[in-house]
MDTraj code that builds the backbone (N, CA, C; nanometers):
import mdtraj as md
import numpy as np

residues = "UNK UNK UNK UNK UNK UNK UNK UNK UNK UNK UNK UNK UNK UNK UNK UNK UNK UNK UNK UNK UNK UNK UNK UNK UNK UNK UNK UNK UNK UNK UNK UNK UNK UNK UNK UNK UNK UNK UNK UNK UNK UNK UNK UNK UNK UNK UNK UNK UNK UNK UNK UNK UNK UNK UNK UNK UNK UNK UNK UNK UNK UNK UNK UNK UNK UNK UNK UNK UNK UNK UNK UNK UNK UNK UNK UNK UNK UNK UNK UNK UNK UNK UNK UNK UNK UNK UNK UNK UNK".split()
xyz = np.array([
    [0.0841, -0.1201, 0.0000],
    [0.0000, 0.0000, 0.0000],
    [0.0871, 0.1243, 0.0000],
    [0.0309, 0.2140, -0.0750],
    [0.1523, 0.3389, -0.0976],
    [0.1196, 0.4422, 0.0567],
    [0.2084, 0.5133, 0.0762],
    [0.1915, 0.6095, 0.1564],
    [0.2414, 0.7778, 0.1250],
    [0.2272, 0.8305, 0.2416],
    [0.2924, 0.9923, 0.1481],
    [0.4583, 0.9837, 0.2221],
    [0.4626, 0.9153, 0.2780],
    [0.6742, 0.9177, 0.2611],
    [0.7236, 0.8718, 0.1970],
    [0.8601, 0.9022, 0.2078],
    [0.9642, 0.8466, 0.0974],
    [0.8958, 0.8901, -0.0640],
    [0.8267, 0.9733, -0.0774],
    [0.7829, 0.9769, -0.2227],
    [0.7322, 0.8498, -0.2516],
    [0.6828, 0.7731, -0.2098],
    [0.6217, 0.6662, -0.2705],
    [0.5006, 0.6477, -0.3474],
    [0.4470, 0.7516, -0.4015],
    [0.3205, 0.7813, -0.4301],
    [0.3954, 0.7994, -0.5562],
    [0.3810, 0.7230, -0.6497],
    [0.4414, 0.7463, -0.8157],
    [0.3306, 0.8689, -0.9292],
    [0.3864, 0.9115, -1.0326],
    [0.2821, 0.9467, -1.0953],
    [0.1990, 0.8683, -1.1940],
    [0.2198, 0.7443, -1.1504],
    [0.1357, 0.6492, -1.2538],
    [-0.0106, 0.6159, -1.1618],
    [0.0520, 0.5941, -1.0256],
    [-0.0433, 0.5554, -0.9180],
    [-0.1448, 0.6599, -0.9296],
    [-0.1096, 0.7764, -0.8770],
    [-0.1684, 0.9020, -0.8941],
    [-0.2947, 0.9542, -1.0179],
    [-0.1955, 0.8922, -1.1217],
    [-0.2654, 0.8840, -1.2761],
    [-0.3776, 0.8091, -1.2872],
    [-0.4337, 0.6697, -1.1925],
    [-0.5178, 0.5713, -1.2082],
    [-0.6227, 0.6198, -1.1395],
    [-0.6335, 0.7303, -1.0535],
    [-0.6986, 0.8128, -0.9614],
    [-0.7767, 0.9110, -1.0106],
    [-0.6845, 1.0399, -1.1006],
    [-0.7202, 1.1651, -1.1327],
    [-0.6754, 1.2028, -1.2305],
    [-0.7194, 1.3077, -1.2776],
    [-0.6761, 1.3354, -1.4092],
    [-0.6223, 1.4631, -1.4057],
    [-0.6384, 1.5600, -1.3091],
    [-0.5899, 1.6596, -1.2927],
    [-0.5226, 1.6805, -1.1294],
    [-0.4140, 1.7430, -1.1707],
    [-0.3115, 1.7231, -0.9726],
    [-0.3244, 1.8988, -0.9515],
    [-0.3827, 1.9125, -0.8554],
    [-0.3977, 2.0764, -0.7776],
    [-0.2843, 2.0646, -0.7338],
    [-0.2302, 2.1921, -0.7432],
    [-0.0578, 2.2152, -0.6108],
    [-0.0749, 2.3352, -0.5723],
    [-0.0429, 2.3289, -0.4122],
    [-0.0567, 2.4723, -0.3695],
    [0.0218, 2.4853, -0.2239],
    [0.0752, 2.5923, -0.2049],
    [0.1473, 2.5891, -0.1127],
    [0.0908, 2.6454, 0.0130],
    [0.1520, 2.5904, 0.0787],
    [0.0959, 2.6360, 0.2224],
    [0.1216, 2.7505, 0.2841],
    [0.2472, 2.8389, 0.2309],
    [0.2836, 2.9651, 0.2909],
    [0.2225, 3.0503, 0.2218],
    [0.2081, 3.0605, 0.0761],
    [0.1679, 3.1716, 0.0463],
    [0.0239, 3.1548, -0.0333],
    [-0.0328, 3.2358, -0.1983],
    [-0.1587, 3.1661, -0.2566],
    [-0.1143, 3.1360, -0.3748],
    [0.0202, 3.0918, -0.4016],
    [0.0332, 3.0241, -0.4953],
    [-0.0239, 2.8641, -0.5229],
    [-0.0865, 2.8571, -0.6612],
    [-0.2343, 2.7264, -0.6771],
    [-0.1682, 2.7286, -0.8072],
    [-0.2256, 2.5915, -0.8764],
    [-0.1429, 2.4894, -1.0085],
    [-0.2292, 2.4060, -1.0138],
    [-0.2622, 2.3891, -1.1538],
    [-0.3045, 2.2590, -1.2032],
    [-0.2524, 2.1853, -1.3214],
    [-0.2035, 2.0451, -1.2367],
    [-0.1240, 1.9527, -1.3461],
    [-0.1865, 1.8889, -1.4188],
    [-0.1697, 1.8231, -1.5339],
    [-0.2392, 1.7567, -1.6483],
    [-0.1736, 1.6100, -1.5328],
    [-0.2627, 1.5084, -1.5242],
    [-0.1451, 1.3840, -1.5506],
    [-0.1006, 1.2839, -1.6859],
    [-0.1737, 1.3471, -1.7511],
    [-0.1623, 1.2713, -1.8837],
    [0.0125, 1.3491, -1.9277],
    [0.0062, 1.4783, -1.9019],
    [0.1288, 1.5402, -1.9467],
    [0.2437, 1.4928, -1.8743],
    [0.1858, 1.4422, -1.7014],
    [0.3278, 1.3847, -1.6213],
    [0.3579, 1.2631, -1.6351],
    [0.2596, 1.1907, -1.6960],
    [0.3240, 1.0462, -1.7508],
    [0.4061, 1.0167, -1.8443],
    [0.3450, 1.1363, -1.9768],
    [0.4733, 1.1466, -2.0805],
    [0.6043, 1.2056, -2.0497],
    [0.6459, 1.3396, -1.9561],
    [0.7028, 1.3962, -1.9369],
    [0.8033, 1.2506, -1.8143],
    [0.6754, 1.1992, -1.7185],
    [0.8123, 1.2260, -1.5904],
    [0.7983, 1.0356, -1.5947],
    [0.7031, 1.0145, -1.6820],
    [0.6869, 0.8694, -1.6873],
    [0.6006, 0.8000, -1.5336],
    [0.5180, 0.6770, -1.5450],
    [0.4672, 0.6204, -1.4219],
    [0.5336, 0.5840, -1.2946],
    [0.6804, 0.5307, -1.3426],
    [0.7136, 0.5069, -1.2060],
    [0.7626, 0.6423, -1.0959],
    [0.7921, 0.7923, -1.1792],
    [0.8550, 0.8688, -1.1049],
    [0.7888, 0.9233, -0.9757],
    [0.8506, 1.0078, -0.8627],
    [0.7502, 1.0056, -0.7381],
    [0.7097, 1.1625, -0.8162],
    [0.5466, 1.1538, -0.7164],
    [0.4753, 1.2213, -0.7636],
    [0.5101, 1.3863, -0.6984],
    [0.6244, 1.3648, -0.6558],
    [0.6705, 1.5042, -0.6078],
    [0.7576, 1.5527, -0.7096],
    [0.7826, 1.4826, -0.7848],
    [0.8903, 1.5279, -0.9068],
    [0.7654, 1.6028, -0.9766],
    [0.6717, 1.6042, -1.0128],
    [0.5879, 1.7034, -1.0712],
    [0.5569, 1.8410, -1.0470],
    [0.6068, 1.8609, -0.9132],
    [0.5600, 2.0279, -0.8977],
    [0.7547, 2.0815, -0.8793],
    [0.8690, 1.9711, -0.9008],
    [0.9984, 2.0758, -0.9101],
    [0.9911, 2.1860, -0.9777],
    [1.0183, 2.2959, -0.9856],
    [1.0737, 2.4079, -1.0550],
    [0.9356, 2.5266, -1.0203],
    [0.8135, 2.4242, -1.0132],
    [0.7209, 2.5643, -1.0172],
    [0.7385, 2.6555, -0.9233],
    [0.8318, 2.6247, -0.7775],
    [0.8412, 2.7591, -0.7517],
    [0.9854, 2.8394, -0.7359],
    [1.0387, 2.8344, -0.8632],
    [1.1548, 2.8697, -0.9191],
    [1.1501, 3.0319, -0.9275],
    [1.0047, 3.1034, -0.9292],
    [1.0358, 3.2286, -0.8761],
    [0.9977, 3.2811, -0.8132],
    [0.9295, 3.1934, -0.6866],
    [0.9117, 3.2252, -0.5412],
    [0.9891, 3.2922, -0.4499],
    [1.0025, 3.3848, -0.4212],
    [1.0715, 3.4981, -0.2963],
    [1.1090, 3.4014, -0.1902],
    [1.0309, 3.2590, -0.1384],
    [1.0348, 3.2585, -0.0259],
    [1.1059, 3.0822, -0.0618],
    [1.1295, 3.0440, -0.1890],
    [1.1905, 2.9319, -0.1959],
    [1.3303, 2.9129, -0.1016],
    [1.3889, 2.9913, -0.0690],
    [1.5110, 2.9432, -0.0094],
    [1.5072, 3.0241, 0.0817],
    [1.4047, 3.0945, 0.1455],
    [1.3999, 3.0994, 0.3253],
    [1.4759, 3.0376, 0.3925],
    [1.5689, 3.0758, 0.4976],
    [1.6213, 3.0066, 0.5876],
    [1.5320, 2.9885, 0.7438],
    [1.4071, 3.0349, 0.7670],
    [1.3529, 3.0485, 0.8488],
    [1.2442, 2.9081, 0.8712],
    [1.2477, 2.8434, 1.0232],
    [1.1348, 2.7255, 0.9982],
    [0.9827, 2.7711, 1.0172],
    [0.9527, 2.7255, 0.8902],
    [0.7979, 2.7715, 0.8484],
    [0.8344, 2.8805, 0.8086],
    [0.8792, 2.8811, 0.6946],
    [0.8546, 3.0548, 0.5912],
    [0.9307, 3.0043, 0.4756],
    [0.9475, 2.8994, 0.4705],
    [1.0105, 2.8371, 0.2894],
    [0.9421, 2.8408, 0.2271],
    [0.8896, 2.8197, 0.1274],
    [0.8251, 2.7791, -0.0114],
    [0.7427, 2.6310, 0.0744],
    [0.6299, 2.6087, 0.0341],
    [0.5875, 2.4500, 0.0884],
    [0.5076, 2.4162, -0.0312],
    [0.5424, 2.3582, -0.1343],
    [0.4224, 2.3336, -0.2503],
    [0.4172, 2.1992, -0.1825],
    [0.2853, 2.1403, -0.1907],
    [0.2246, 1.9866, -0.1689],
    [0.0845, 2.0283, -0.2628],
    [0.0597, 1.8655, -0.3001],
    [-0.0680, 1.8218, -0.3938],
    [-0.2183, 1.7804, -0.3002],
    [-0.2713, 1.8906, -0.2275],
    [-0.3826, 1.8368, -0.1281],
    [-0.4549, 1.7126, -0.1271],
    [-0.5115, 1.6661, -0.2752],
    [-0.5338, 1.5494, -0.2546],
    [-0.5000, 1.4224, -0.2270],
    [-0.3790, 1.4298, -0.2518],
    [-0.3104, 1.2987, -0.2422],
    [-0.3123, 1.2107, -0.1248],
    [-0.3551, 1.3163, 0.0581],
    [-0.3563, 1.2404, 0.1771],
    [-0.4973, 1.1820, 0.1432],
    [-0.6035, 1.2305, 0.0499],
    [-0.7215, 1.1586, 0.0811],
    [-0.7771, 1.0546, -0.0152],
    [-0.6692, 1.0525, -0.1465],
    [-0.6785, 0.9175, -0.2378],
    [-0.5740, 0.7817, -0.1383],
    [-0.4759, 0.8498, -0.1011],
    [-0.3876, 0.7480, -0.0659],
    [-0.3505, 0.7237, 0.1226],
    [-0.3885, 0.8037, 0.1851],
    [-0.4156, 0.7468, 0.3178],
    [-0.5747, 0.6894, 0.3664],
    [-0.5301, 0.5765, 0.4419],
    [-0.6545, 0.5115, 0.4934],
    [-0.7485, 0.6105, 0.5594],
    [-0.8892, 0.5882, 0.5610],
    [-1.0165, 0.6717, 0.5679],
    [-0.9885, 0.7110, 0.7874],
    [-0.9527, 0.7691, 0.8195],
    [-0.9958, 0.7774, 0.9852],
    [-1.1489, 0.7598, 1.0246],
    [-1.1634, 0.6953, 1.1134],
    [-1.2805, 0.6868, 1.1708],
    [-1.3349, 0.7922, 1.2266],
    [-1.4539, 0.7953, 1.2272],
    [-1.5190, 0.8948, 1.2371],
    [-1.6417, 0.9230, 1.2987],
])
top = md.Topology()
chain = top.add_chain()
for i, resn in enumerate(residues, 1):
    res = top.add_residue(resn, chain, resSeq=i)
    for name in ("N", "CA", "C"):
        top.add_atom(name, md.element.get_by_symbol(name[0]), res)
traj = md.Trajectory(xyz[None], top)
């Protein structure tokens, strides 16, 4: 079963799920939407699905913050709720 460490969440896995990957960061309102049809050709199925948002924030002010909590944080929101188990409720 995949989880969200180690990148283990591929973009093929991801791909069997959705068709479009939201990215958005947590510090600031920078928002993205990935094709996955484009990250399968581009980054291929087995790559981790974090290799898809490298570079987008290449001209972020806050990418290389040295401060904890004030870096750049891009993550794909859905991914804890396709690929972690449901909590009870």
């Amino acid at each position: 079963m995949s989880t969200l460490t180690g990148n283990s969440i591929t973009v093929g896995q991801a791909a069997e799920r959705i068709r479009m990957l939201d990215v958005a960061c947590s510090r600031c309102e920078r928002r993205g939407r990935l094709s996955m049809s484009r990250l399968l050709l581009e980054l291929g199925p087995d790559a981790p699905i974090s290799h898809a948002w490298r570079g987008l924030n290449h001209d972020c002010p806050k990418r290389n913050a040295q401060g904890a909590g004030e870096s750049c944080s891009l993550h794909a929101p859905i991914l804890s709720k396709l690929f972690l188990p449901a909590q009870p409720g």
